[in-house]
C-alpha positions as CSV (number, residue, x, y, z in Angstrom):
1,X,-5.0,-1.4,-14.8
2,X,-1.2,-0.1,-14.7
3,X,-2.3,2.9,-17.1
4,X,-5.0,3.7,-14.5
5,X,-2.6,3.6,-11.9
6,X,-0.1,6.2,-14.2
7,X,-3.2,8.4,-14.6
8,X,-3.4,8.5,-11.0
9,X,-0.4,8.9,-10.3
10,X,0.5,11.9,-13.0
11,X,-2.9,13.5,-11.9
12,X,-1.6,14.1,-8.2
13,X,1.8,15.3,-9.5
14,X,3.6,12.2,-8.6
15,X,5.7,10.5,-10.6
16,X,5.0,7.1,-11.8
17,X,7.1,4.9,-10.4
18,X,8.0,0.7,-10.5
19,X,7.5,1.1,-6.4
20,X,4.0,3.4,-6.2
21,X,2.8,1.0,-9.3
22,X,3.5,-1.9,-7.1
23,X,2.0,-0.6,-4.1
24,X,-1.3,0.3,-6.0
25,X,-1.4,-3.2,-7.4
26,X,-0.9,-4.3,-4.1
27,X,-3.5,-2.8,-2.5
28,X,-5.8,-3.0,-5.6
29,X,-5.5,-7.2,-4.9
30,X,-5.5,-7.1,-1.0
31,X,-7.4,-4.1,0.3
32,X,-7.0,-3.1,4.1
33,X,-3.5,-4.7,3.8
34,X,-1.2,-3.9,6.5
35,X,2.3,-2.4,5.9
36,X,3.9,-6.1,6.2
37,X,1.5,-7.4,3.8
38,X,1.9,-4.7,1.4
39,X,6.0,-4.9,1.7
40,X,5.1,-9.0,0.8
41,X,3.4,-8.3,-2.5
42,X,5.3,-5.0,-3.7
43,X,8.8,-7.5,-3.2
44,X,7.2,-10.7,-5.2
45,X,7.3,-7.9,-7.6
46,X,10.2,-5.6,-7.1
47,X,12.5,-8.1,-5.1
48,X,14.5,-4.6,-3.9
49,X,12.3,-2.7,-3.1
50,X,13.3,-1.8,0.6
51,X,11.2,-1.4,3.6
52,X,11.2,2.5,4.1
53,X,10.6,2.7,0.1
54,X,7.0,0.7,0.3
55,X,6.8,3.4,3.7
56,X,7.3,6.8,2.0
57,X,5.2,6.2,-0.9
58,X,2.4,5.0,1.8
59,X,2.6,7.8,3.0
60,X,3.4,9.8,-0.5
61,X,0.0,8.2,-1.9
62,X,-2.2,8.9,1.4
63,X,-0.8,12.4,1.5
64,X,-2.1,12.8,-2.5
65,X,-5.4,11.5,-1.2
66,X,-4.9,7.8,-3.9
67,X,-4.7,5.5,-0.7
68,X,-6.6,5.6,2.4
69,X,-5.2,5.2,6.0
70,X,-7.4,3.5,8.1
71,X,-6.3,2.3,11.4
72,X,-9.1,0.9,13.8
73,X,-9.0,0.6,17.9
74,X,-6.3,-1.7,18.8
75,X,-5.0,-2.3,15.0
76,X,-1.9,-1.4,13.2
77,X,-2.7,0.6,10.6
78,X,-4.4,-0.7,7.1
79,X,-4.4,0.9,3.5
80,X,-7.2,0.9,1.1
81,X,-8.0,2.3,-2.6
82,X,-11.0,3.6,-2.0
83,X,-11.1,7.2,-1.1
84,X,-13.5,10.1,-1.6
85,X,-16.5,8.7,-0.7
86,X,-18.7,8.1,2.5
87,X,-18.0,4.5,3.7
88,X,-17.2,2.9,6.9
89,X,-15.6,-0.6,7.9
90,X,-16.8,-3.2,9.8
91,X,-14.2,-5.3,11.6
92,X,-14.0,-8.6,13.7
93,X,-12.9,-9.0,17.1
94,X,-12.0,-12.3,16.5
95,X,-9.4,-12.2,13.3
96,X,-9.4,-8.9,12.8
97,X,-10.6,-9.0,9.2
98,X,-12.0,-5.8,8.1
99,X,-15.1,-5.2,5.2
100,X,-16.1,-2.0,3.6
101,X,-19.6,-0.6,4.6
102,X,-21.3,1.9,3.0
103,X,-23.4,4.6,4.6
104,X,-26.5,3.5,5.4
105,X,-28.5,6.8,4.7
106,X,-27.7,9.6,2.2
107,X,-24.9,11.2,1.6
108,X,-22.5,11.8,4.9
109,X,-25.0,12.1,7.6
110,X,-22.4,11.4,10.3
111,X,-20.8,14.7,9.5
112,X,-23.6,16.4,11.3
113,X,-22.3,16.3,15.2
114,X,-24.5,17.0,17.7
115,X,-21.9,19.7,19.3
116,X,-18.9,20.4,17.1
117,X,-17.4,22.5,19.9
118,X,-16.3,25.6,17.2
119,X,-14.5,22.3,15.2
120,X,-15.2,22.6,11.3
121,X,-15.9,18.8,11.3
122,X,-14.5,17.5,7.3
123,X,-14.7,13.8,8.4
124,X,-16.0,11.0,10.2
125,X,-14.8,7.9,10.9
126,X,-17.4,5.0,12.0
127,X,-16.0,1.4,12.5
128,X,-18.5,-0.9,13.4
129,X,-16.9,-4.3,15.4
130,X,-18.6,-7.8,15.6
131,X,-17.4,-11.2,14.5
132,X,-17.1,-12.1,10.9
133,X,-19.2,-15.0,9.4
134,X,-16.2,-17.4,9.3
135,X,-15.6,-16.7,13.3
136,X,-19.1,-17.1,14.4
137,X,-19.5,-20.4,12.2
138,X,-15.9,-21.8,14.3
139,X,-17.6,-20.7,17.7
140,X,-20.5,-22.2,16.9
141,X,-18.9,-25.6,16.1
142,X,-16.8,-25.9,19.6
């Protein structure tokens, strides 16, 4: 997977890294991590890795469109792999665990707005909230 991550990597003009392989990994093994959790795993691999280095290439890999930003209502801010296509997230009110969902018809009908107001509308972002299945199961038992 690390020569994935190169290709990647060399095919958005970035160089490849020990710090932008770690974070790929990272988020490869734990997607929707949050910052702190993605700081965790890149330093049980690169113990010196500093805070404002796992940071810039966040934000160096989002900006080359490799890494998603996603940060729902009331959240910090996660970061996922999956980018370039039409999908969604679910996420409980309860935990806060988040899940990908795909579109549920055809190829990005939510682009369509019913009044753009002059806006040329390139994305949109749909999170639906609930409680996950481990949640309702513990509410359920009390």
């Amino acid at each position: 997977m690390t020569g994935d991550f190169e290709a990647r990597l060399r095919a958005a003009s970035l160089r490849v890294t020990r710090p932008r392989l770690a974070v790929l990994a990272a988020l490869r093994d734990r997607p929707h991590a949050d910052t702190d959790t993605v700081i965790t795993l890149v330093r049980a691999d690169c113990p010196t890795v500093s805070h404002q280095a796992v940071y810039d290439v966040l934000r160096a890999l989002t900006h080359a469109g490799l890494v998603r930003r996603i940060q729902p209502a009331r959240a910090t801010a996660r970061y996922e792999l999956r980018v370039g296509d039409n999908h969604h997230h679910v996420v409980c009110r309860s935990c806060g665990a988040i899940a990908d969902v795909d579109c549920a018809v055809g190829p990005a009908p939510c682009l369509t707005a019913s009044d753009d107001h002059g806006f040329v509308v390139d994305e949109a972002e749909v999170v639906y909230w609930g409680t996950c299945p481990g949640c309702a199961t513990e509410r359920t038992a009390q």
